[in-house]
C-alpha positions in Angstrom: 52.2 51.6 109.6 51.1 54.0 107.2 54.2 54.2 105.4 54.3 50.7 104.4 50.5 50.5 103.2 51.2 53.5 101.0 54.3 51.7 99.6 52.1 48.4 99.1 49.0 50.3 97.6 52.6 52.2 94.9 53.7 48.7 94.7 50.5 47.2 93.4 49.8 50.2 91.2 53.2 49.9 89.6 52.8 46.6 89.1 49.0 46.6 87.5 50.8 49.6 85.2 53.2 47.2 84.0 50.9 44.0 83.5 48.2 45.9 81.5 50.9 48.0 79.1 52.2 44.4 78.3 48.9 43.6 76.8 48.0 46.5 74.1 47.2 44.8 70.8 50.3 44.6 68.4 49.6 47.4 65.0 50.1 46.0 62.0 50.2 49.4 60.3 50.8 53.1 61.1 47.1 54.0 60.2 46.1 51.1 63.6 49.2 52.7 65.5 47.4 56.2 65.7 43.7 55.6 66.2 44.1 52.4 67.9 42.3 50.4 65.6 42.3 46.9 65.4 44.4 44.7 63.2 41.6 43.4 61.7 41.8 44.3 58.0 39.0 46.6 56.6 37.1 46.9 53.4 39.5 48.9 52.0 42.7 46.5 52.6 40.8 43.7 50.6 42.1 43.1 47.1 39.2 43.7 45.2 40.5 42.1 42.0 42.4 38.7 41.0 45.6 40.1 40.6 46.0 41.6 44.1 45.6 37.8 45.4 48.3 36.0 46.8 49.4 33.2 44.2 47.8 30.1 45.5 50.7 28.3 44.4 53.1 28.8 48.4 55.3 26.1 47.8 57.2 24.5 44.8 55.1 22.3 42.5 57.1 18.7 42.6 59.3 17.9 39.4 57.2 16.7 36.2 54.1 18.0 37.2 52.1 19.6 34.8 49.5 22.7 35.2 46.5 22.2 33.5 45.2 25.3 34.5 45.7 28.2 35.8 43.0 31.1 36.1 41.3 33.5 37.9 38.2 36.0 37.6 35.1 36.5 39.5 31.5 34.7 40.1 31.0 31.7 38.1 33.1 30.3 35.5 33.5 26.5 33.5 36.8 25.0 33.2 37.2 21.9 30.8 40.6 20.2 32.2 43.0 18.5 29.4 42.2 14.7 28.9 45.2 13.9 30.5 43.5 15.1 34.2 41.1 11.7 33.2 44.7 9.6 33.6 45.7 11.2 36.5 46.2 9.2 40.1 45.2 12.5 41.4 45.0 16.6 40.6 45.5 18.9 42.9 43.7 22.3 43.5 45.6 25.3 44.7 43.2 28.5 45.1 42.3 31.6 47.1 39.4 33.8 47.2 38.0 37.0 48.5 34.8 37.8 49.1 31.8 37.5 51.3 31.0 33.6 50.2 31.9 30.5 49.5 34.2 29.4 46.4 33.4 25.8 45.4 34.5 23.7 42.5 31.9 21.3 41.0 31.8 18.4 38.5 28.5 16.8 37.8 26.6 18.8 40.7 29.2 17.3 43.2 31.2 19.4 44.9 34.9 18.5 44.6 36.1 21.5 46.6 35.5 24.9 48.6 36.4 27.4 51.0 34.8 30.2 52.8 36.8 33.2 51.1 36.9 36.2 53.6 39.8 39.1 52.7 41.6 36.9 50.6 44.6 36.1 52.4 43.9 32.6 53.0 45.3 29.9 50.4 44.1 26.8 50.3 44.5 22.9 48.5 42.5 20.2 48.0 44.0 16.3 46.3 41.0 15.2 44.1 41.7 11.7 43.6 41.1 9.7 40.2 37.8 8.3 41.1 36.3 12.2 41.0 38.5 13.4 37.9 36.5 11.0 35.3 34.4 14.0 34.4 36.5 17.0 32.6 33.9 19.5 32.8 34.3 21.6 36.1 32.6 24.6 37.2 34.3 27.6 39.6 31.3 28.9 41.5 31.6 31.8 43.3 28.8 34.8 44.0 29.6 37.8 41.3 31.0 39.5 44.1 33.9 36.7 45.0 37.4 37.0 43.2 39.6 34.2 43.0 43.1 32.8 41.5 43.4 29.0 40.8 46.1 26.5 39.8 45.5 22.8 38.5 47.5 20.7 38.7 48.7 17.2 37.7 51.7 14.6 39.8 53.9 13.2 38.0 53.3 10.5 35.9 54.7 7.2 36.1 
């Protein structure tokens, strides 16, 4: 009888061994592999300026559209969009951000737009349609510590 409870109690031990190796996070980079650090990225591993963002643009813009702007900076900044974006059925948005706050695009004291930012990696779009567009003077508002990219743009027309 003891035999079989020592192979049961080997049994259940292999088995536990097995389940719980199964379950190790994934690393993401040899610097997590070694320490065992999480895949969370750090500080460090944060662009810290525009042109380390991803292009918000991911997929291709349709035929005969027009940009009518494309940026990118950090903290606060005024765009004036072409009077053709006062035509428009609709623009669209296109932007990503890193930082510790929120990126919002305003017209008139109405926000049009906005994301939490975070590490940057996140990309995101927004249709304004025509009934928000009649006013051409937009502001990018961001804390000083936020970096961002943007694309405008325009469908197209008719």
């Amino acid at each position: 009888m003891k035999l079989s409870l020592l192979a049961v109690g080997l049994s259940a031990l292999v088995l536990v061994s097995a389940c719980s190796s199964g379950e190790q996070p994934k690393a993401t980079d040899s610097h997590s592999a070694t320490t065992g650090a999480s895949a969370t990225p750090s500080p460090a591993e944060t662009p810290t300026s525009p042109d380390r963002l991803p292009n918000p643009v991911q997929s291709a813009i349709p035929v005969g559209s027009k940009t009518l702007y494309t940026g990118s900076g950090h903290g606060a900044r005024a765009v004036t969009l072409p009077a053709s974006a006062g035509k428009a059925s609709s623009v669209t948005v296109m932007w990503t951000c890193a930082g510790p706050s929120r990126f919002n695009i305003t017209s008139e004291a109405k926000t049009l737009a906005g994301s939490q930012c975070g590490d940057g990696n996140g990309v995101f779009t927004a249709r304004i349609p025509h009934a928000n567009v009649h006013e051409l003077d937009w502001k990018l508002s961001a804390a000083k510590s936020v970096i961002w990219r943007i694309v405008i743009t325009q469908p197209p027309g008719k």
